[in-house]
N, C-alpha and C positions, 0 to 999 in steps of 0.2 A: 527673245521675245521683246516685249515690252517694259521691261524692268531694268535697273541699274546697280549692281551689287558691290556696295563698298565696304574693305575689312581692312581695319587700321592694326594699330598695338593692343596687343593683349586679348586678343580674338572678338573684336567689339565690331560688330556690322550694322549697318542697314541698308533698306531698300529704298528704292524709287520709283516710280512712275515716270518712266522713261518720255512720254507723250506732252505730263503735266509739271512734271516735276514732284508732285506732292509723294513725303515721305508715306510708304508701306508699313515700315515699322524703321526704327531709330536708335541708335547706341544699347544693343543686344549683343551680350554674349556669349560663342557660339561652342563655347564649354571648352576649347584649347589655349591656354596661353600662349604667347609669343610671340614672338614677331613675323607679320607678313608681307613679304618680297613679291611672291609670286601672285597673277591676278586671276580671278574665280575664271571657272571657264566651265561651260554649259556642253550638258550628252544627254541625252534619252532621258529627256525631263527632268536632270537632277543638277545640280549644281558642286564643283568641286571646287574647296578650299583647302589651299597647300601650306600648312604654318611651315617655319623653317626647322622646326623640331621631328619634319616626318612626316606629321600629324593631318591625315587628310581629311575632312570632316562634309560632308555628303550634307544635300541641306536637298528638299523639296522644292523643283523651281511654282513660286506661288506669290502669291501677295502678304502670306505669313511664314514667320521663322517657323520653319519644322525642318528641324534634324534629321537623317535618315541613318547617321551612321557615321562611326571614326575609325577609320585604318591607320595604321602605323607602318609605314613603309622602312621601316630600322637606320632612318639615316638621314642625316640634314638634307633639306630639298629647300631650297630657293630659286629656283626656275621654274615658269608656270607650264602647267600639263600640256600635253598635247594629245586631238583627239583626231584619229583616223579609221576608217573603215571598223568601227564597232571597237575600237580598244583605245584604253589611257593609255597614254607613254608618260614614266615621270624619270627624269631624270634627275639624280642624286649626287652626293658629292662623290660617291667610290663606284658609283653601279644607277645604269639606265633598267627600267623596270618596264615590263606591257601587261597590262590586264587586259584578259576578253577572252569570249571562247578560243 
């Protein structure tokens, strides 16, 4: 949409207003540590962030930080998702992974 979702070290994000530039919200974090590689990438109004620890953390695409959820995918991931026909692919260091009916 309209927004710009940036997540540095230590799971610290914010938002933007893609249009304006003006920040949505500003150095929040988004309850994962570690380091992130890979780059948010947007499905079915929700936003997916991939720390390199696994750790994928579901956020509300919106003009405020809401959480929706953390999955643990069991395995370093630093490559960003990939979204097709209704499913995530994440690919991991030992094993590519699909979610979706």
């Amino acid at each position: 949409g309209d927004q710009l979702f940036v997540v540095k070290k230590g799971g610290i994000s914010s938002c933007f207003d893609a249009n304006t530039g003006k920040a949505n919200w500003e150095l929040k974090r988004l309850g994962n540590l570690g380091e992130y590689y890979a780059s948010p990438v947007y499905g079915d109004g929700k936003i997916y962030v991939t720390g390199d620890n696994g750790i994928v953390v579901v956020l509300a695409a919106g003009s405020k930080l809401d959480v929706l959820g953390k999955n643990d995918l069991g395995d370093t991931c630093i490559a960003t998702p990939a979204i097709a026909e209704g499913r995530l692919y994440f690919r991991t260091r030992e094993k590519m992974i699909c979610i979706g009916e």
